[in-house]
Backbone bond lengths (Angstrom), bond angles and torsions (degrees), N, CA, C in turn:
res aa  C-N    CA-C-N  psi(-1)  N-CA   C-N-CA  omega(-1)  CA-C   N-CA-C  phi
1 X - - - 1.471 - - 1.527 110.87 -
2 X 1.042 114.76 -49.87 1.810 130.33 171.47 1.685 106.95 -44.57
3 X 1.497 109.21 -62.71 1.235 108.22 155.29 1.567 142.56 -17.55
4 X 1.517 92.50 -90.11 1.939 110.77 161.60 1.709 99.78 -40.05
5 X 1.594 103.25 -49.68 2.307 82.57 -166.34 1.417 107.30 -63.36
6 X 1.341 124.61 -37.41 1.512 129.19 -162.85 1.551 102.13 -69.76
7 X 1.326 116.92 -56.36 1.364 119.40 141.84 1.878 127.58 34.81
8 X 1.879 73.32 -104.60 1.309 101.25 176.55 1.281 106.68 -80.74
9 X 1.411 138.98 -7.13 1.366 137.30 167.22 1.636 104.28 -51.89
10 X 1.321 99.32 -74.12 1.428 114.74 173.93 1.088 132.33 -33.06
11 X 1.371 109.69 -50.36 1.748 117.82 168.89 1.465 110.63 -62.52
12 X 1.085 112.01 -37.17 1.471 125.56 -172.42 1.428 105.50 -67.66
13 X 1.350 130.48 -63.32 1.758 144.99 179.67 1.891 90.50 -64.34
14 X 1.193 129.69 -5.11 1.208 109.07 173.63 1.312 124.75 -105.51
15 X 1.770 95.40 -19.98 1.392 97.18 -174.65 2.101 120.49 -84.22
16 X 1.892 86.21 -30.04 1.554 93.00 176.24 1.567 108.07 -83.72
17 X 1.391 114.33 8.87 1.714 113.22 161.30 1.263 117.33 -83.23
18 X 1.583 99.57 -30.49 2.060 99.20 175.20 1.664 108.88 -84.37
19 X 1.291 103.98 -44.36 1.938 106.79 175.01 1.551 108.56 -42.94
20 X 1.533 103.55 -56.84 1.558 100.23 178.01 1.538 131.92 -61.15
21 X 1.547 111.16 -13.29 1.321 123.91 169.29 1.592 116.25 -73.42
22 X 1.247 82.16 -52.15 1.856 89.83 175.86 1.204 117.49 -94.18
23 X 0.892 116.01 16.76 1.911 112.56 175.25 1.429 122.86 45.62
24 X 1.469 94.23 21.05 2.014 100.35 154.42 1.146 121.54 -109.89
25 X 0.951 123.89 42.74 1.855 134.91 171.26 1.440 102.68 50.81
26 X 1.569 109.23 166.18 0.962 139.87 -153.57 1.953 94.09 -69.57
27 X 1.350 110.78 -53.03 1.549 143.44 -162.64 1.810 94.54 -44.23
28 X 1.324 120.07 -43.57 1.481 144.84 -161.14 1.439 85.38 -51.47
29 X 1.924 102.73 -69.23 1.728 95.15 -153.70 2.054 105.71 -93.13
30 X 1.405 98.87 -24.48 1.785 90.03 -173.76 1.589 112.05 -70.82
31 X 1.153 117.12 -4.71 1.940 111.47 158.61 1.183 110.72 -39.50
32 X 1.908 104.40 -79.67 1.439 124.65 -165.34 1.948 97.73 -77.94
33 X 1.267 133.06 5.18 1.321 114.95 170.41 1.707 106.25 -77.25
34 X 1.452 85.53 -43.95 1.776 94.55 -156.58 1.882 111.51 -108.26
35 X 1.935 105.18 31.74 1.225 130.37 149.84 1.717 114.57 -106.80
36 X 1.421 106.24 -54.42 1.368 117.87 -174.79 1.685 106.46 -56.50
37 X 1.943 104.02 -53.55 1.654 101.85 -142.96 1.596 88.26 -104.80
38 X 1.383 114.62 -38.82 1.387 109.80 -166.76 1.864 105.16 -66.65
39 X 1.709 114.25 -50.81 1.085 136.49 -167.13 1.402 105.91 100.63
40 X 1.161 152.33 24.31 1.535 164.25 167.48 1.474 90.25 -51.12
41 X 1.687 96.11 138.15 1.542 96.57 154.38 1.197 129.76 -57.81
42 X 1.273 121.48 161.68 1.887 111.76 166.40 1.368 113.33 -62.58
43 X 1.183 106.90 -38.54 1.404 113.37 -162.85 1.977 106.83 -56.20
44 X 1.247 88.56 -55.87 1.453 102.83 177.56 1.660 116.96 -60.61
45 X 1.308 109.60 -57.99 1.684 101.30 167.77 1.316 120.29 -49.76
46 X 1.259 130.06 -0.10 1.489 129.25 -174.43 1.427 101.64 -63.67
47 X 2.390 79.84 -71.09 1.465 109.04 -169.22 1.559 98.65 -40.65
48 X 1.691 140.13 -59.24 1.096 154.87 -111.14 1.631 97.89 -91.34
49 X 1.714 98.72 -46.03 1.392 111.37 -176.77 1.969 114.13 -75.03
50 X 1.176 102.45 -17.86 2.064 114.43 -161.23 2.191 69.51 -70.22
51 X 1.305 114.12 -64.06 1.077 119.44 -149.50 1.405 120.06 -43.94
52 X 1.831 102.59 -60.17 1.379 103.67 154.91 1.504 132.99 -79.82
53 X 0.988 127.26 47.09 1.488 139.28 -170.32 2.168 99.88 -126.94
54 X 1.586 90.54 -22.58 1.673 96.12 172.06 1.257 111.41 -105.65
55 X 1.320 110.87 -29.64 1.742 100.17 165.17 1.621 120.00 -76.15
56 X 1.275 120.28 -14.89 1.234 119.87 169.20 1.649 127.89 -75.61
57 X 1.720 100.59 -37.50 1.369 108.20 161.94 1.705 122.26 -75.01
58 X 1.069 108.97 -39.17 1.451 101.56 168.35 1.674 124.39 -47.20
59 X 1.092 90.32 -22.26 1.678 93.63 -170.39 1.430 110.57 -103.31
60 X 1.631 118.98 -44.79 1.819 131.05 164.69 1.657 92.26 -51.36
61 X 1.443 150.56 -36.89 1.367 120.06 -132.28 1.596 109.76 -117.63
62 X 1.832 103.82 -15.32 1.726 103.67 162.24 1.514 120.25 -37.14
63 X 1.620 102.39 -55.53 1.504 97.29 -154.56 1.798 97.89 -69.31
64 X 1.110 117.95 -41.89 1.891 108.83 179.60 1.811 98.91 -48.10
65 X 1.521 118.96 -62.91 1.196 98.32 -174.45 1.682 129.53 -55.33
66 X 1.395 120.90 -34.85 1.163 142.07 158.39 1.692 106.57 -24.08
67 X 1.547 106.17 -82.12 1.698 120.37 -179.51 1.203 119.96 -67.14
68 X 1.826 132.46 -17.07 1.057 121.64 155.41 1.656 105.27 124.64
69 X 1.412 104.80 -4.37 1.609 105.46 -169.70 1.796 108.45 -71.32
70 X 1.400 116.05 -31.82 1.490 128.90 -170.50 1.428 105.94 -83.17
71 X 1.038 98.55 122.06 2.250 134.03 -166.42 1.618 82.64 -85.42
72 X 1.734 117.48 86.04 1.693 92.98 174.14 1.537 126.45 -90.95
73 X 1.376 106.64 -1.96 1.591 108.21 163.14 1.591 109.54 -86.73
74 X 1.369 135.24 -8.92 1.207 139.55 158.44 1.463 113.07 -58.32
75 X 1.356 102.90 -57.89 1.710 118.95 172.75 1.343 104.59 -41.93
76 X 1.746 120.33 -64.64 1.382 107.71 -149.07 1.445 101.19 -79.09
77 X 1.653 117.40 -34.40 1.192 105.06 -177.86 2.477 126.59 -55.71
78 X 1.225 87.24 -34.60 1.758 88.73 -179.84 1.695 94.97 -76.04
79 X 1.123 125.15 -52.52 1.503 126.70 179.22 1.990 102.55 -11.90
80 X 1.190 75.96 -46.92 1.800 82.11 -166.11 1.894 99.95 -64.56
81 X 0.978 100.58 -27.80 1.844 91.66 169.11 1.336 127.28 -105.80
82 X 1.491 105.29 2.01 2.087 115.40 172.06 1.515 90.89 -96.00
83 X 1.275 132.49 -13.70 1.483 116.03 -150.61 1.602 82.34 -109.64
84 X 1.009 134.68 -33.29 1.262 130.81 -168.39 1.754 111.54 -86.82
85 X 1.509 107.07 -54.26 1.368 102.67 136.27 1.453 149.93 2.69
86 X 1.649 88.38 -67.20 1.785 104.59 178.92 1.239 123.53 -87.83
87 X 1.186 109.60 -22.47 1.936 121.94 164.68 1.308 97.48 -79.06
88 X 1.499 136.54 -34.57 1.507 97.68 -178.79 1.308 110.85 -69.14
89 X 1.891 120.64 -60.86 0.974 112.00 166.90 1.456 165.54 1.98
90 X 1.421 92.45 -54.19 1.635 133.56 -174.26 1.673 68.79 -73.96
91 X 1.424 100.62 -95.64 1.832 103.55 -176.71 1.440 124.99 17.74
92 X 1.766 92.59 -79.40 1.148 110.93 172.15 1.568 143.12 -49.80
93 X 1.625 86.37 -29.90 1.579 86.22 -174.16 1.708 123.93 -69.67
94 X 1.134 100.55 -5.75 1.705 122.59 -157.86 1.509 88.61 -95.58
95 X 1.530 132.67 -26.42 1.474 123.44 165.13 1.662 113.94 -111.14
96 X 1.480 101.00 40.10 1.683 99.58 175.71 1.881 109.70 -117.90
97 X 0.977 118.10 145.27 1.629 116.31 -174.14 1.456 101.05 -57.72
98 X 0.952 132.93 163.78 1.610 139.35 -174.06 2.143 96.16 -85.83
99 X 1.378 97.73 -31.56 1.616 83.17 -175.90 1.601 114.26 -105.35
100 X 1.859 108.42 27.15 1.021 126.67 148.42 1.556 121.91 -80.85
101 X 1.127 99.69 -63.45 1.613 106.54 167.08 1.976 121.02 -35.37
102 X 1.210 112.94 -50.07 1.301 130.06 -158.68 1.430 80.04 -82.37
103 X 1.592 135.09 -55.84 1.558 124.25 177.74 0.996 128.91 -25.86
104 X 1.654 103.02 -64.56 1.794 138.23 174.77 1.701 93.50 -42.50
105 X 1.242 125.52 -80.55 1.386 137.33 -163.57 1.418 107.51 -35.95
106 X 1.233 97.24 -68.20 1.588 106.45 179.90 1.824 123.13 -37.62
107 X 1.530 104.58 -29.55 1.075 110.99 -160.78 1.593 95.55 -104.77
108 X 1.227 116.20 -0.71 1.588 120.60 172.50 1.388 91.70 -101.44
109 X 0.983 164.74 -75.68 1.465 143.03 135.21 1.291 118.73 31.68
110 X 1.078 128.23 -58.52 1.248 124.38 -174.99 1.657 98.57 -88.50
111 X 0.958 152.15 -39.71 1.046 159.68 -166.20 1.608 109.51 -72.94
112 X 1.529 103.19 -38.60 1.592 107.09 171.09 1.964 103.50 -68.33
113 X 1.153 110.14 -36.58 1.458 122.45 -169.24 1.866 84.28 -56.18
114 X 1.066 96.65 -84.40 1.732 100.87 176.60 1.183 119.25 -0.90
115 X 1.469 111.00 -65.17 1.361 139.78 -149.89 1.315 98.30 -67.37
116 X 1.739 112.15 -65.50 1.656 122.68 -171.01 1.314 104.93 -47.28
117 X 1.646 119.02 -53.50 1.591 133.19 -175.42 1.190 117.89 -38.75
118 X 1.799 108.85 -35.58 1.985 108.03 -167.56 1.438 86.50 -137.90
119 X 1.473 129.89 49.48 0.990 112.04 164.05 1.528 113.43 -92.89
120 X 1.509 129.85 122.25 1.323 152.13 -150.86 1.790 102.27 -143.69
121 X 1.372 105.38 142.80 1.675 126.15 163.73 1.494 113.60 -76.23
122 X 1.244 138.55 74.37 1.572 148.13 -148.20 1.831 69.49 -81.96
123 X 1.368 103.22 161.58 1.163 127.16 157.39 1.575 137.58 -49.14
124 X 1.046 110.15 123.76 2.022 113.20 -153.24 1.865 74.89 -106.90
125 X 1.170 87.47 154.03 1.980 102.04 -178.36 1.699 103.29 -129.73
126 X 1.190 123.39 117.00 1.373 143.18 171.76 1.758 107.68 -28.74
127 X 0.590 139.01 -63.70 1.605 158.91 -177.71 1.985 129.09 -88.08
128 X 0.859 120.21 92.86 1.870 133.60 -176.72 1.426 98.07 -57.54
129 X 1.586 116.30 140.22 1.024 128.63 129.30 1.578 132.56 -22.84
130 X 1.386 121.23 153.97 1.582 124.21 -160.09 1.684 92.14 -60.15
131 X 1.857 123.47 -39.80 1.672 94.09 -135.73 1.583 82.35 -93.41
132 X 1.861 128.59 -23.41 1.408 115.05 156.60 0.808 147.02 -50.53
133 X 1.976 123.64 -36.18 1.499 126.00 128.64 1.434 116.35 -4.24
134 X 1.245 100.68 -93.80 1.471 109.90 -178.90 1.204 123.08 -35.97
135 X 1.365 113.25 -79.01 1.746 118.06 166.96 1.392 115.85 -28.35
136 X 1.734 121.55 -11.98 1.600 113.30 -167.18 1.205 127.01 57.40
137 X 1.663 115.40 43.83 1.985 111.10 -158.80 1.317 87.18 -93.35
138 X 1.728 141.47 -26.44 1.247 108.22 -138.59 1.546 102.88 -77.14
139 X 1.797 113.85 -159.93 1.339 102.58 -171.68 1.625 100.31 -171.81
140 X 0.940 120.77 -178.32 1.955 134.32 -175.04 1.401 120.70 -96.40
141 X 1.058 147.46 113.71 1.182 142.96 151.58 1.741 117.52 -34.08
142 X 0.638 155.29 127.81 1.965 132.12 158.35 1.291 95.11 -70.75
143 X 1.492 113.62 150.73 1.614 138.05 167.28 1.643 94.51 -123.47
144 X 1.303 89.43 146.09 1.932 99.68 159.38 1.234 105.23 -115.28
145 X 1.759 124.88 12.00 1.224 116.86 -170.93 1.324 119.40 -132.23
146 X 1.654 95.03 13.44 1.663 97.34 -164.35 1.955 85.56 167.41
147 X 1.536 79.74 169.07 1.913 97.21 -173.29 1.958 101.17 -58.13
148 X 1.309 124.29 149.53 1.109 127.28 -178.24 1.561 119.31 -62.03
149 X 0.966 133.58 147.85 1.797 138.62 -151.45 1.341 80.41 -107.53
150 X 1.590 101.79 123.45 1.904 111.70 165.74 1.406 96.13 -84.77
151 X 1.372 114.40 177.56 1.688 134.63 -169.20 1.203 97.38 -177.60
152 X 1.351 112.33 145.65 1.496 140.20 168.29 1.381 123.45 -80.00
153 X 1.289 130.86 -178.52 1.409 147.91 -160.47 1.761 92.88 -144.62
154 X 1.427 106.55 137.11 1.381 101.32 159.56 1.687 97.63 -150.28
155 X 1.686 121.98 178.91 1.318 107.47 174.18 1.216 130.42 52.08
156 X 1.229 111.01 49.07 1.663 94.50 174.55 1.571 107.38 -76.40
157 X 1.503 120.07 -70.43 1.429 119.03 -175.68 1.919 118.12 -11.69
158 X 1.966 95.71 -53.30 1.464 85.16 179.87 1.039 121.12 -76.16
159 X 1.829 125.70 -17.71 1.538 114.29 -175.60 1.692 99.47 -70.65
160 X 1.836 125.92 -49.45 0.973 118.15 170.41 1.682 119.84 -19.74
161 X 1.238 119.99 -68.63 1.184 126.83 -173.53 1.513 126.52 -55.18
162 X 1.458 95.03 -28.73 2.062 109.49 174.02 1.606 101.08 -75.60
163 X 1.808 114.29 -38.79 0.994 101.88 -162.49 1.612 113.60 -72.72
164 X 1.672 132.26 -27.63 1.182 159.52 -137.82 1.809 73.26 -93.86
165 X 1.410 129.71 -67.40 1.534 102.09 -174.07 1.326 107.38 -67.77
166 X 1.301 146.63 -34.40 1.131 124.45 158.41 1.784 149.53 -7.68
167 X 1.439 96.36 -63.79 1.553 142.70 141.81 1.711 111.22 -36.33
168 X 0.778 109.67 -58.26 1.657 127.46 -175.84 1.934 98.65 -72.41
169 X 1.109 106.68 -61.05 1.724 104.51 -174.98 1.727 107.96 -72.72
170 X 1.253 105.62 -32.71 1.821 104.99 175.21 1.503 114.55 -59.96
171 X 1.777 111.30 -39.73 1.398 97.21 -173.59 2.038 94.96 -93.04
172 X 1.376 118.00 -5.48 1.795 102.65 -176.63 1.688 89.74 -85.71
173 X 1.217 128.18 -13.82 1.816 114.30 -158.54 1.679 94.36 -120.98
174 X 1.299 148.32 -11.46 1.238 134.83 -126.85 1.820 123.88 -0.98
175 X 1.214 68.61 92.21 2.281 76.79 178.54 1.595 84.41 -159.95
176 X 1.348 114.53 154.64 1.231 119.08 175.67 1.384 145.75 -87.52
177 X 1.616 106.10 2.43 1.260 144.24 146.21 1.898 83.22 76.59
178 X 1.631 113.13 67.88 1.650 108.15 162.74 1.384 102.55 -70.66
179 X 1.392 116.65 -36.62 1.459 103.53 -141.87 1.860 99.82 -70.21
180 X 1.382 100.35 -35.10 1.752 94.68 172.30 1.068 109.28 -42.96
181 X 1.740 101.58 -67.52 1.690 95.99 -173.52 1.510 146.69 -15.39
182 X 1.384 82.41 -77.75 1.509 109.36 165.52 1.538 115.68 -36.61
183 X 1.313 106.92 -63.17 1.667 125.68 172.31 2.006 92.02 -48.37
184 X 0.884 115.20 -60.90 1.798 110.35 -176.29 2.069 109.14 -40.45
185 X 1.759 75.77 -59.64 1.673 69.41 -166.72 1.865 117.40 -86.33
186 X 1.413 87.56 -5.99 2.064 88.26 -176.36 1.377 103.49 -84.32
187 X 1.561 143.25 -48.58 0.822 171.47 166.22 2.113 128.77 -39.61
188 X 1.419 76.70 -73.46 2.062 100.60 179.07 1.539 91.31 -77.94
189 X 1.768 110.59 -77.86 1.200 111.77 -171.15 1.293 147.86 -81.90
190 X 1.674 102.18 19.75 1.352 106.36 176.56 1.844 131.76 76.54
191 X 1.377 87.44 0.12 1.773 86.05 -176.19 1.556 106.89 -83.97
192 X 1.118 97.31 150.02 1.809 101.75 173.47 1.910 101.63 -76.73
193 X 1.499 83.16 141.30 1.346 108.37 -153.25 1.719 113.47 -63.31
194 X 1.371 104.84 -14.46 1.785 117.04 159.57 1.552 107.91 -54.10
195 X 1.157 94.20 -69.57 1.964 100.36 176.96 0.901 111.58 -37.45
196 X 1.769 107.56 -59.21 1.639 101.49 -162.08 1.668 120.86 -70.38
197 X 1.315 105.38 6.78 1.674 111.37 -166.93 1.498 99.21 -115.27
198 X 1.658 128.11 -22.07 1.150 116.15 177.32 1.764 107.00 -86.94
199 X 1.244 111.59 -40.12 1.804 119.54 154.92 1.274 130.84 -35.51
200 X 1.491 116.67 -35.24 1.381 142.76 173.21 1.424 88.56 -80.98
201 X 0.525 157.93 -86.61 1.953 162.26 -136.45 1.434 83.34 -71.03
202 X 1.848 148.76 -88.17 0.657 161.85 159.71 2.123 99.87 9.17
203 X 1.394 109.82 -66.64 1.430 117.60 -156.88 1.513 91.60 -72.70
204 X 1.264 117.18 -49.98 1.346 121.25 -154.48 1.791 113.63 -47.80
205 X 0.877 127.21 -35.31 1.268 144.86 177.61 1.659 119.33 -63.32
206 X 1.281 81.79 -48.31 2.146 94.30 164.29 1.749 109.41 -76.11
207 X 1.052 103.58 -31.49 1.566 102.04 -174.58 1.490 106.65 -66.82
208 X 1.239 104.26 -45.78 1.658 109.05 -165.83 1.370 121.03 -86.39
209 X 1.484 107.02 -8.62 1.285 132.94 170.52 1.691 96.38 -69.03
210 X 0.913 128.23 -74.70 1.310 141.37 -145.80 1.888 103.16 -55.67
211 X 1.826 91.80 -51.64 1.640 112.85 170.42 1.979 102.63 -52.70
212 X 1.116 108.90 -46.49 1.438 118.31 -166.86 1.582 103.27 -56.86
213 X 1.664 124.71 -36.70 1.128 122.37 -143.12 1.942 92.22 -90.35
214 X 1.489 95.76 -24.07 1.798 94.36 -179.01 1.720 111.98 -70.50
215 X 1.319 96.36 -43.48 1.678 100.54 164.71 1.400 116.35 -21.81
216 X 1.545 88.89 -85.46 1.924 111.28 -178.92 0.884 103.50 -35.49
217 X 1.718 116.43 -76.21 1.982 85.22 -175.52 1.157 139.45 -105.10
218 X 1.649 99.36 47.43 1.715 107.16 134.64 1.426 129.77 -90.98
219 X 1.042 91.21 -9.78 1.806 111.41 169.64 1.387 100.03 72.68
220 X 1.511 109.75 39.65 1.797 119.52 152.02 1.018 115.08 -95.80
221 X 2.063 137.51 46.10 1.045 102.06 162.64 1.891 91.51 -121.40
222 X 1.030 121.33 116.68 1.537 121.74 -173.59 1.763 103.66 -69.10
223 X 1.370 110.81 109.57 1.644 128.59 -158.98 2.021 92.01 -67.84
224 X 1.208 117.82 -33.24 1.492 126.14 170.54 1.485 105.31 -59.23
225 X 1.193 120.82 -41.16 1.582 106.77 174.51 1.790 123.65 -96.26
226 X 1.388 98.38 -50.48 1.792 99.03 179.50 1.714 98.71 -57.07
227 X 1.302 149.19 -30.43 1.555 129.93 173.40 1.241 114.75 -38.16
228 X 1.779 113.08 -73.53 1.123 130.09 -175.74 1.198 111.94 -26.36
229 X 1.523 108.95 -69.41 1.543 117.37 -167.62 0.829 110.90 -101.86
230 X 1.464 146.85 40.24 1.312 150.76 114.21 1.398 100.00 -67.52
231 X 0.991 122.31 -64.99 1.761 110.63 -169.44 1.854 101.64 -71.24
232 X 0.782 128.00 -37.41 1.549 119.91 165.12 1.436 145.79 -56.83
233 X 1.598 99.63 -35.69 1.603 127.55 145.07 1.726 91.85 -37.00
234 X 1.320 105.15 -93.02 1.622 122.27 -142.25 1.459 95.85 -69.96
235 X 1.048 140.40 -16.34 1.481 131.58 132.14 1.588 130.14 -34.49
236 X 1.228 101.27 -47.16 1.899 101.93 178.24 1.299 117.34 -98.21
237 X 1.241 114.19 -6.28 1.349 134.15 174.39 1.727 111.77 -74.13
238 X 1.389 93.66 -44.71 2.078 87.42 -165.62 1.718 83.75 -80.73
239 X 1.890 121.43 -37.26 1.484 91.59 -170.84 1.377 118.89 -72.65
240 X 1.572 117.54 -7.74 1.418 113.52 -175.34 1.785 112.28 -103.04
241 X 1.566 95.69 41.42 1.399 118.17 177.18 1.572 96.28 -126.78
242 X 1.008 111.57 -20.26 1.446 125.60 -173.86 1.256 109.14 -80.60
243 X 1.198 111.38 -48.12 1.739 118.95 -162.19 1.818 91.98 -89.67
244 X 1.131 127.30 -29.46 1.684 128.31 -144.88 2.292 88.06 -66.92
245 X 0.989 131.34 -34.24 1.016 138.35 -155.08 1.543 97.56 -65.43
246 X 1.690 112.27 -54.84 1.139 104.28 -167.72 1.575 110.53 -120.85
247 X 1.459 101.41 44.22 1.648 116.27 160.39 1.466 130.07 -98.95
248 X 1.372 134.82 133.27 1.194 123.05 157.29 1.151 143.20 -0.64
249 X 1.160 159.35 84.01 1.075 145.08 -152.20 1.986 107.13 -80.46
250 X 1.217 88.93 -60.85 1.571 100.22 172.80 1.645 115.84 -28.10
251 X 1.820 93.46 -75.75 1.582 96.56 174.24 1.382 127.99 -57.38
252 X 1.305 104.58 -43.14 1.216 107.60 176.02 2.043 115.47 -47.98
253 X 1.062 125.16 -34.93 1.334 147.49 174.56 1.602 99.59 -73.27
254 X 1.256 104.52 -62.24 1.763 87.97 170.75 1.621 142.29 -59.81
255 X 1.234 101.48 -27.14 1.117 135.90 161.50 1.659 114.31 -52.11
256 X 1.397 127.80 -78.16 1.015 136.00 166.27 1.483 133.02 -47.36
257 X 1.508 104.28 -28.79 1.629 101.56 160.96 1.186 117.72 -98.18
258 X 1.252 121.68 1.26 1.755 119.94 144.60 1.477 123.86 -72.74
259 X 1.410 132.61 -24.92 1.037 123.44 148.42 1.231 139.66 -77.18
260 X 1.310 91.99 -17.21 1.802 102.85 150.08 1.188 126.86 -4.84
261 X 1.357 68.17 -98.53 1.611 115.01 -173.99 1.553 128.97 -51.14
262 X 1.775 91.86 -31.55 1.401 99.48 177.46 1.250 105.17 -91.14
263 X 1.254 129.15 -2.82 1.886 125.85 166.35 1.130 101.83 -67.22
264 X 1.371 121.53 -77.13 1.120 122.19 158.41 1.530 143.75 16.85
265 X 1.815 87.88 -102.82 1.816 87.74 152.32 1.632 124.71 -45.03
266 X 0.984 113.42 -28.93 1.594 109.08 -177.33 1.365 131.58 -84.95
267 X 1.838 91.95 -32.98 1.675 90.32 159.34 1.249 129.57 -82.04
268 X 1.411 114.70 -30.43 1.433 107.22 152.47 1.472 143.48 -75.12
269 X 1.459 110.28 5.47 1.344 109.23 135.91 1.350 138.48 -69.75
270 X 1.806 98.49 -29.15 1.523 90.86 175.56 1.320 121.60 -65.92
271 X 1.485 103.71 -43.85 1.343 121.80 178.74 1.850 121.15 -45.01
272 X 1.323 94.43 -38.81 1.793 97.97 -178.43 1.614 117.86 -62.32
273 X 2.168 83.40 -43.84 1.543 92.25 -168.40 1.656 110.73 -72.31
274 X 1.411 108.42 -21.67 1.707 111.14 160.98 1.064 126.35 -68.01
275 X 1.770 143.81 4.39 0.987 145.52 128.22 1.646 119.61 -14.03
């Protein structure tokens, strides 16, 4: 028994050490750790992963709110379409084949691969649209070198709508689906891509919470596994906040969409051959 927990300790402190490197959360790699290596059901790594995917954000997302990078009327406003999102999801996953799920994943996998590959600071625009105006979304950059850089809001409806599948794949995959995010707000809505990644860190935690809470009371989250790797996550997580400063960026990026890819390929092999 000592064994199996240390185990999954390990997998767990390893996987929120690579999430935290690459800035796709912990949720990304402990699916396929603790399907592939552990042999966990899917079903159960979901619940296992929603769990630590909120203890990891709770703890990554002070310091953005702290320094000023996290848009929190941005937050609460999409919340309302990841959170709604993630209860259907969650829902869903409990009537999806297990080598449906592992399909789906795989193919968000590749999409995170995507993501890391062309991830770019698109252009932030000084001035919001009428219904962001209104809503009051826009917000400040921090400078240490000068007065803080305002930026606009544009698009909400469509980021809403990117974010709502978001919501939907966090509670069918347990992972916290940044890389949409980000893609919602760097992309649709115009935020510079700092914001949109400390906002993303910020949401992710409510999203998966929400997915987490349908779990529980179905009484899919096995309390022998989500401990471990909740406390093992947020173990590799603060040190792979530690190390991210004075790592490669390049390699580190190359690196990560090679493991991608090879999750990927692998879960969708399992998935086919479970046909």
């Amino acid at each position: 028994m000592l064994t199996i927990l240390g185990g999954l300790i390990l997998l767990a402190v390893g996987a929120g050490f690579v999430g935290a490197l690459s800035g796709l959360g912990g949720g990304v790699f402990i699916v396929p750790a603790l399907v592939i290596v552990a042999h966990v059901p899917m079903y159960a790594a979901v619940g296992a992963s929603l769990i630590s995917v909120v203890a990891t954000s709770a703890g990554a997302s002070v310091a953005f709110v702290r320094d000023g990078w996290t848009n929190l009327r941005v937050a609460m406003l999409l919340e309302c379409a990841t959170v709604t999102g993630a209860v259907a999801g969650a829902y869903m996953a409990g009537h999806v084949s297990p080598w449906i799920l592992e399909l789906l994943f795989a193919l968000v996998m590749l999409q995170s691969a995507y993501f890391t590959i062309h991830k770019s600071d698109t252009e932030y625009l000084p001035k919001s649209d009428a219904l962001s105006e209104y809503l009051r979304l826009d917000g400040e950059v921090p400078d240490d070198e000068a007065k803080p850089i305002h930026y606009g809001v544009r698009n909400v409806p469509g980021g809403s709508a990117l974010m709502l599948v978001a919501g939907i794949t966090s509670g069918l995959l347990g992972i916290g689906s940044g890389a949409l995010k980000v893609i919602a707000m760097d992309y649709i809505m115009h935020l510079p891509l700092k914001v949109s990644s400390a906002t993303s860190n910020f949401m992710i935690g409510v999203t998966a919470g929400a997915g987490a809470l349908v779990f529980l009371a179905r009484g899919a989250v096995p309390a022998a596994i989500a401990g471990p790797v909740a406390l093992g996550v947020t173990v590799g997580a603060l040190a792979g906040s530690r190390v991210l400063p004075h790592a490669n960026v390049r390699a580190l990026r190359t690196l990560f969409v090679v493991i991608l890819v090879l999750i990927a390929i692998e879960m969708g092999w399992r998935a086919l051959s479970g046909i």
